[in-house]
DSSP file (Angstrom, degrees, kcal/mol; ACC not computed):
  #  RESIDUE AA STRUCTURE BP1 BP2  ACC     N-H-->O    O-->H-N    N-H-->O    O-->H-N    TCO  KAPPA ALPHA  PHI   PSI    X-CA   Y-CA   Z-CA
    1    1 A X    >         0   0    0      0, 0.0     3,-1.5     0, 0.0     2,-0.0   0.000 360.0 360.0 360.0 130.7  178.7  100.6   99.6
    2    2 A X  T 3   +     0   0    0      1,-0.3     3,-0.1     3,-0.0     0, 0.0  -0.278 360.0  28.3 -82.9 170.4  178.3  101.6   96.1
    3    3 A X  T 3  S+     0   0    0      1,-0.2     2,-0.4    -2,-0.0    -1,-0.3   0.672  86.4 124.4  58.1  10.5  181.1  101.8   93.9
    4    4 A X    <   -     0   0    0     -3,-1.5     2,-0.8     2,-0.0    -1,-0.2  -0.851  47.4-156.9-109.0 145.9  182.9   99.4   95.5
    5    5 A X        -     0   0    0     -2,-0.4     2,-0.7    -3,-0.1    -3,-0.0  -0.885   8.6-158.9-100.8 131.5  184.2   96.4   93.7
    6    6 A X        -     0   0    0     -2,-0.8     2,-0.4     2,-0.0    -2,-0.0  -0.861   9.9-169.1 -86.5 116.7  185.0   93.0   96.0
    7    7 A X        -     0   0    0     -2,-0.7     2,-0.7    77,-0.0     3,-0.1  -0.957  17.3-146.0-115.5 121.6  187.5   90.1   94.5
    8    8 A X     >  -     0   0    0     -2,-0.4     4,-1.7     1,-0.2     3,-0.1  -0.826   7.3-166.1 -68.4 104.7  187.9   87.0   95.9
    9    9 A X  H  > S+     0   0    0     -2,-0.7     4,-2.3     1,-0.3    -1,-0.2   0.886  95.4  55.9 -84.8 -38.1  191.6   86.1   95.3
   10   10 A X  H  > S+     0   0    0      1,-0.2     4,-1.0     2,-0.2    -1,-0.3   0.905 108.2  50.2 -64.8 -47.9  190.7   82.6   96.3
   11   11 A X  H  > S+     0   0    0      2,-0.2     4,-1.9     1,-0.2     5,-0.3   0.859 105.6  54.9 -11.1 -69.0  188.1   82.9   93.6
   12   12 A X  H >X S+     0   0    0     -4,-1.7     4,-2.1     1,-0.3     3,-1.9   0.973 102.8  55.0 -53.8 -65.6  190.3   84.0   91.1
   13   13 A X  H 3< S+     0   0    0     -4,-2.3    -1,-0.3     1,-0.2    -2,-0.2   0.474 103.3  52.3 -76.5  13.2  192.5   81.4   91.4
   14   14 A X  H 3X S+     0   0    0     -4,-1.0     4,-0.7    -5,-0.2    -1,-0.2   0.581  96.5  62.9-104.6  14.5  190.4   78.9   91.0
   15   15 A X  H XX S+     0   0    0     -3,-1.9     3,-2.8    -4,-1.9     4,-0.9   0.868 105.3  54.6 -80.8 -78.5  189.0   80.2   87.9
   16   16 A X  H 3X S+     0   0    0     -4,-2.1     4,-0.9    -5,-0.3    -3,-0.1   0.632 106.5  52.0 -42.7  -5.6  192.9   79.6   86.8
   17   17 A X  H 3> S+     0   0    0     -5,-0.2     4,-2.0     2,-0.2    -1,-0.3   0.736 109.9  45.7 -88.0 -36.9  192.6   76.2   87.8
   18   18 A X  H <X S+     0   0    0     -3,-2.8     4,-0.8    -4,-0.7    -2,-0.2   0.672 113.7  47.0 -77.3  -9.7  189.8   75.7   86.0
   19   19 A X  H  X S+     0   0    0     -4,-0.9     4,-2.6     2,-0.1     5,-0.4   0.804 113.1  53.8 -93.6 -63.6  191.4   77.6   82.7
   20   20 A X  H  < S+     0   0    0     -4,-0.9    -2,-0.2    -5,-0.2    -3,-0.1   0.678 111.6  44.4 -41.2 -31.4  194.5   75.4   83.4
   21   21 A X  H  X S+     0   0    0     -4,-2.0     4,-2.8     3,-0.1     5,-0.2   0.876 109.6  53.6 -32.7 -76.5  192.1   72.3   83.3
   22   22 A X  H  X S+     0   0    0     -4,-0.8     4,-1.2    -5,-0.2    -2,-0.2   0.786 109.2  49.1 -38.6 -43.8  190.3   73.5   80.3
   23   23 A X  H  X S+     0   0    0     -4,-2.6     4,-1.7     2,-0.2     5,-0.3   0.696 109.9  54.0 -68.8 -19.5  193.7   73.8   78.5
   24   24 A X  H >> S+     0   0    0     -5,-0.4     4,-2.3     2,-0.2     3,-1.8   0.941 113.1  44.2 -78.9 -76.7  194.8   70.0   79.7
   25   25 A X  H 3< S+     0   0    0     -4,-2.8    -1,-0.2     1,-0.3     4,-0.2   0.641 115.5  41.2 -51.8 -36.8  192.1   68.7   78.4
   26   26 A X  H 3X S+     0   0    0     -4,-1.2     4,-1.5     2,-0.2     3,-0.4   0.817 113.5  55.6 -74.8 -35.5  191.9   70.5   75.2
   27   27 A X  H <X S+     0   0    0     -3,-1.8     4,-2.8    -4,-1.7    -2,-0.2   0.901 113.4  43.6 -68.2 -62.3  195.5   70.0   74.8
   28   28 A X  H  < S+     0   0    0     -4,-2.3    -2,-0.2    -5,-0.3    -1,-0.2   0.468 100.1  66.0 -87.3  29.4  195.0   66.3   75.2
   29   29 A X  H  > S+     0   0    0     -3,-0.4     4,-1.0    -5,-0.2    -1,-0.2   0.749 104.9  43.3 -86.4 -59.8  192.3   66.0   73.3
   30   30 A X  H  < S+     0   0    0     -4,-1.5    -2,-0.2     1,-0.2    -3,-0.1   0.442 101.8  62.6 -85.4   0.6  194.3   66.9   70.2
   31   31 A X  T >< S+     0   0    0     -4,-2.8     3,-2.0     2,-0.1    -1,-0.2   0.789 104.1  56.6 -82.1 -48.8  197.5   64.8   70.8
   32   32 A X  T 34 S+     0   0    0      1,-0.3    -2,-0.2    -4,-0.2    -1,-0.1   0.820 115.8  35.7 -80.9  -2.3  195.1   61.7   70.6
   33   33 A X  T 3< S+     0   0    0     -4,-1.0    -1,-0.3     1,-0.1     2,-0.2  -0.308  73.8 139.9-105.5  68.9  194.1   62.8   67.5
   34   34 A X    <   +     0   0    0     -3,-2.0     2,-0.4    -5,-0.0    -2,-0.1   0.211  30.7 112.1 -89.8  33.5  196.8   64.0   66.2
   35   35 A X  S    S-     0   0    0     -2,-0.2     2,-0.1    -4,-0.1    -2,-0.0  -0.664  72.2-110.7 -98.4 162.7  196.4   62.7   62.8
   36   36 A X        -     0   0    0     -2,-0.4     2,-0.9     1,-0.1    24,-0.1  -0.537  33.4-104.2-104.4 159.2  195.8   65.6   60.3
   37   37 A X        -     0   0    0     22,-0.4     2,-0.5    -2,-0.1    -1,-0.1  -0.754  35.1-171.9-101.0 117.6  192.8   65.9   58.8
   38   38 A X        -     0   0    0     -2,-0.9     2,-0.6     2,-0.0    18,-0.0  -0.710   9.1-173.8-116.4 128.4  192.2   64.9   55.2
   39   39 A X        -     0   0    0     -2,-0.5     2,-0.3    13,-0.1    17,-0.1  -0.964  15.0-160.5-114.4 138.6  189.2   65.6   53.4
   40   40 A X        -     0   0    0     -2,-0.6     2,-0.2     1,-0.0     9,-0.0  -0.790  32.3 -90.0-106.2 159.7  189.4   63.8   49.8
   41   41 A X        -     0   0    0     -2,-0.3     8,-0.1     1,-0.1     7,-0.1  -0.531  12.2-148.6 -48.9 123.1  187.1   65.0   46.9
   42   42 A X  S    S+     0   0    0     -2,-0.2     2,-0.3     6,-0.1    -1,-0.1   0.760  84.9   8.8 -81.1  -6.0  183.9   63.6   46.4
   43   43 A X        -     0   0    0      2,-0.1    -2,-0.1     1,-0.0     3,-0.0  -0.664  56.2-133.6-127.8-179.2  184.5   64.3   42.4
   44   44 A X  S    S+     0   0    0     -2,-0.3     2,-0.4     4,-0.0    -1,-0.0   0.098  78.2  99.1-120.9  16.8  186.8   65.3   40.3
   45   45 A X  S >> S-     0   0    0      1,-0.1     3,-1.6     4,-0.0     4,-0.8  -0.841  92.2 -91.5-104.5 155.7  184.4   68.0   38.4
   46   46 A X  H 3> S+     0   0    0     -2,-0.4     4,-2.3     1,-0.3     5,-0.1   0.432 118.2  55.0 -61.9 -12.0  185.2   71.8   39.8
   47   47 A X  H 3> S+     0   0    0      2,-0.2     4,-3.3     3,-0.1    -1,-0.3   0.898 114.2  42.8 -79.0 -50.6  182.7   72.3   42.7
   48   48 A X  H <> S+     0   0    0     -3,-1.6     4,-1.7     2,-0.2    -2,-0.2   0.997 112.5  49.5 -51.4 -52.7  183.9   69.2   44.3
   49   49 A X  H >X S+     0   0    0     -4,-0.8     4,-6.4     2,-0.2     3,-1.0   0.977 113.8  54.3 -48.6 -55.2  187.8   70.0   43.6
   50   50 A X  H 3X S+     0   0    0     -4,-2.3     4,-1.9     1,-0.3    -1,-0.2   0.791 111.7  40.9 -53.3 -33.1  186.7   73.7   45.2
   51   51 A X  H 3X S+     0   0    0     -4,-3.3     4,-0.7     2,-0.2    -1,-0.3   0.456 107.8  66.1 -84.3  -6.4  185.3   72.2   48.2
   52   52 A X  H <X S+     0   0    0     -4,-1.7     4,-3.0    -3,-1.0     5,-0.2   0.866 108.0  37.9 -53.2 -72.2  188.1   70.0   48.2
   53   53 A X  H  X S+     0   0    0     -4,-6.4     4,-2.6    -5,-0.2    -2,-0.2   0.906 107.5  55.5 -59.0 -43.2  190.1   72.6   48.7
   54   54 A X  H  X S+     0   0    0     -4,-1.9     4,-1.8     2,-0.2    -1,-0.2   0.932 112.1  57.4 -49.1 -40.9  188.2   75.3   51.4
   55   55 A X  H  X S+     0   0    0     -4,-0.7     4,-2.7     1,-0.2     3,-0.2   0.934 106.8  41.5 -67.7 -36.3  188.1   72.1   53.4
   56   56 A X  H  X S+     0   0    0     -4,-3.0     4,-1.2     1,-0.2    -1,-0.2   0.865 109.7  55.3 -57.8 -40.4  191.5   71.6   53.4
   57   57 A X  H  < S+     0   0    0     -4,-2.6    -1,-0.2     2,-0.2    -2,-0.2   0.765 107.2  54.8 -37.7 -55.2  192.2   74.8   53.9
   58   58 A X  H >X S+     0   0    0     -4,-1.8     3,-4.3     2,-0.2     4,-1.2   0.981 108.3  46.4 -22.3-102.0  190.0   74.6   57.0
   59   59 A X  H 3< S+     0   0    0     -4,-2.7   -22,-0.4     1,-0.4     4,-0.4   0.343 101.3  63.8 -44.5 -14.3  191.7   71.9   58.4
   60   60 A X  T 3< S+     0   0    0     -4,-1.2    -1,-0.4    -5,-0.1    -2,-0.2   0.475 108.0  42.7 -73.0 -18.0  195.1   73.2   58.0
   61   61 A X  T <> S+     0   0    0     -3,-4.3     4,-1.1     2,-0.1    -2,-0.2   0.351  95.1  85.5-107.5  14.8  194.3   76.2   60.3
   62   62 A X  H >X S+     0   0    0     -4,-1.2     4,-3.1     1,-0.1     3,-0.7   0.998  88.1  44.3 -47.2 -62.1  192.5   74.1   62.9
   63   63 A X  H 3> S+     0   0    0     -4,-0.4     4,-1.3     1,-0.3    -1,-0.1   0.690 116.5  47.9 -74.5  -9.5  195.5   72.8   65.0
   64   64 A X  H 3> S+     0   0    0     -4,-0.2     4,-1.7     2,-0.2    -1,-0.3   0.908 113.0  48.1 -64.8 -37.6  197.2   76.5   65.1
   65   65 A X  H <X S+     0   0    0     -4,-1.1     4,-3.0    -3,-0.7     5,-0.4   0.868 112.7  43.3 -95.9 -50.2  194.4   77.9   66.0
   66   66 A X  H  X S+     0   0    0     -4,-3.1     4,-1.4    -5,-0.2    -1,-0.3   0.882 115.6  51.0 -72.6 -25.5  193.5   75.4   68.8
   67   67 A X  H  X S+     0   0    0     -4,-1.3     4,-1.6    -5,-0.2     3,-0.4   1.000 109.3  52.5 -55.2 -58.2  197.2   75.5   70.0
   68   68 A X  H  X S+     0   0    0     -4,-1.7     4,-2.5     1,-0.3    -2,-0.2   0.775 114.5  43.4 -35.2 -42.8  196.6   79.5   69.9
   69   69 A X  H  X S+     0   0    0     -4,-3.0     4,-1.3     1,-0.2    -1,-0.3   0.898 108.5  53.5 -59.4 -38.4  193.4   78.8   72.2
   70   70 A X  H  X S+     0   0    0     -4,-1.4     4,-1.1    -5,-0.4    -1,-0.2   0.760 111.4  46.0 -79.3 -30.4  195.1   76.4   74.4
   71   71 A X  H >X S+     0   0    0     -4,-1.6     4,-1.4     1,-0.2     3,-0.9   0.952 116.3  53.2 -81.8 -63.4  198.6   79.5   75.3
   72   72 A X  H 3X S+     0   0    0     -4,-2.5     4,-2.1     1,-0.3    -2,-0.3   0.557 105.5  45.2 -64.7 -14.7  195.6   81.8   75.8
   73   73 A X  H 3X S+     0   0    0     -4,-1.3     4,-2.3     2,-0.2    -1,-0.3   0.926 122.8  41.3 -41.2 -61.8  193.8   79.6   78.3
   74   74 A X  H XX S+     0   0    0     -4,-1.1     3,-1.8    -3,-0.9     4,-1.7   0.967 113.4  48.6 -56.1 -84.5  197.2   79.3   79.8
   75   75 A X  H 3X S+     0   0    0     -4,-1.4     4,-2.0     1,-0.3    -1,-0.2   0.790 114.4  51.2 -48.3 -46.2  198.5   83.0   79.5
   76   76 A X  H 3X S+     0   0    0     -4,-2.1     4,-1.3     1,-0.2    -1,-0.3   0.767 110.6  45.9 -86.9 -12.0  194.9   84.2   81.1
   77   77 A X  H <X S+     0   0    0     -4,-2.3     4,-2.8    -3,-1.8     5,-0.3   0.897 108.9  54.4 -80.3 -33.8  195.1   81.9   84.1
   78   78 A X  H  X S+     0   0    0     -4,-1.7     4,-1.2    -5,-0.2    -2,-0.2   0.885 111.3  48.1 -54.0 -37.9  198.6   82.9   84.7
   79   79 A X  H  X S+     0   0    0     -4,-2.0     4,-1.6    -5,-0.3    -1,-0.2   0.825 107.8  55.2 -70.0 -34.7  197.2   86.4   84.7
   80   80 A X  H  X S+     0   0    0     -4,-1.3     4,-3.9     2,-0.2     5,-0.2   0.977 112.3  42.4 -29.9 -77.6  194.4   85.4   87.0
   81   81 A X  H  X S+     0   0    0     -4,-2.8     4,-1.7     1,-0.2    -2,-0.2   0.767 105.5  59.3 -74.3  -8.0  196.7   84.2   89.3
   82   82 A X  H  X S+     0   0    0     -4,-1.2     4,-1.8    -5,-0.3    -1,-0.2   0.992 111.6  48.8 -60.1 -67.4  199.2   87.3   88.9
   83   83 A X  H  X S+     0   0    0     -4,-1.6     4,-3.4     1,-0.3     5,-0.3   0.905 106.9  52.3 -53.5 -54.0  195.9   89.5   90.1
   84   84 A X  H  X S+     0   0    0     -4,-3.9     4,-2.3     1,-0.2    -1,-0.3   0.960 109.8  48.1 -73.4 -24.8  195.0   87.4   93.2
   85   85 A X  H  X S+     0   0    0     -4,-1.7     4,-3.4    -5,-0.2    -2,-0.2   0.952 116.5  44.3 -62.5 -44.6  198.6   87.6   94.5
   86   86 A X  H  X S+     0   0    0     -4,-1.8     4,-4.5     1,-0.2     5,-0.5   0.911 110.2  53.3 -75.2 -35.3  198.4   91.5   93.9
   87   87 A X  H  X S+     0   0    0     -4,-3.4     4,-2.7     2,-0.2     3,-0.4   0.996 111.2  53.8 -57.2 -63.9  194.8   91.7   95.4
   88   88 A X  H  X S+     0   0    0     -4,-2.3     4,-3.5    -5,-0.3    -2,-0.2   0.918 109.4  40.4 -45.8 -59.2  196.6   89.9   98.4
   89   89 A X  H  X S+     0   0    0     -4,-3.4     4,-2.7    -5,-0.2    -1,-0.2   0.859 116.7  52.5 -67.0 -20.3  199.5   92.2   99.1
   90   90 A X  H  < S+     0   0    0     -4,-4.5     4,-0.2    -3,-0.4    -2,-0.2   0.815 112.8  42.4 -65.3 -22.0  197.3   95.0   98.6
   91   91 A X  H >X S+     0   0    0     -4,-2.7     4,-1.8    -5,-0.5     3,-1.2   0.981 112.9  53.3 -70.5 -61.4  195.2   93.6  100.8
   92   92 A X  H 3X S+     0   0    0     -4,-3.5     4,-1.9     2,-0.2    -2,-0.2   0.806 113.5  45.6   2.3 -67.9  198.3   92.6  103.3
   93   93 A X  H 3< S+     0   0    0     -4,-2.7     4,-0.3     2,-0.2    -1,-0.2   0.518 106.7  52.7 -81.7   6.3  199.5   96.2  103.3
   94   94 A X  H <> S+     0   0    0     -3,-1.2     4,-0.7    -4,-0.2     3,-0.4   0.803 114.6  50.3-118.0 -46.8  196.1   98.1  103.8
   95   95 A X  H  <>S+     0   0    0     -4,-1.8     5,-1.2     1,-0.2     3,-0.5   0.857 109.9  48.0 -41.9 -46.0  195.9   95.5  107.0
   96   96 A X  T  <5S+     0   0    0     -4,-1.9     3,-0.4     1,-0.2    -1,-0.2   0.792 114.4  47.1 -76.9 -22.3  199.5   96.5  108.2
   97   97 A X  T  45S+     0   0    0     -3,-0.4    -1,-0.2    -4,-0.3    -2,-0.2   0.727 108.9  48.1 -86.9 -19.0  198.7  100.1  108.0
   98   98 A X  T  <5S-     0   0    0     -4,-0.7    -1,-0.2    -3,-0.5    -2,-0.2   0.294 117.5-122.9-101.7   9.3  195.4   99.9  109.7
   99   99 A X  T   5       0   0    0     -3,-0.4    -3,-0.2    -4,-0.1    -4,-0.1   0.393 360.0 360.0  44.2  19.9  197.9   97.6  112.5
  100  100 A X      <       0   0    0     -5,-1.2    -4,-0.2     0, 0.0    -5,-0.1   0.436 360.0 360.0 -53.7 360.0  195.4   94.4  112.1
């Protein structure tokens, strides 16, 4: 029928297992290297010093940024699974009304 959309709740949540996965790993990925990341200068004349610095720079917003990735992995599988529960009880009550 056109215009209709079909979701798999079962589906769904296993996309959120698989975003919950994605996040373990990623998350332990970066505890075993959890040593900060130092870039020294290859010089001391200003191009180096300047690229000293961008890298550092760099490497100070890596690990927020991968924590940030790692809640939103988390926050959109919790939302995943939020949707197949609602897809179920709507599904559940459109069955009890039809008396299935």
């Amino acid at each position: 029928m056109p215009g209709t959309v079909r979701v798999d709740p079962v589906a769904l949540e296993a996309a959120a297992a698989d975003l919950d996965a994605a996040a373990a790993r990623l998350q332990a990925s970066l505890a075993a290297v959890s040593l900060p990341i130092q870039a020294i200068p290859s010089g001391s004349e200003e191009v180096s010093l300047l690229a000293n610095r961008f890298f550092r720079h760099s490497a100070g917003s890596f690990s927020p940024a991968a924590a940030d990735a790692i809640n939103e992995l988390i926050e959109t599988a919790s939302a995943l699974r939020a949707q197949a529960s609602a897809y179920r009880d709507v599904d559940f009550e459109h069955g009890r009304s039809l008396g299935n």
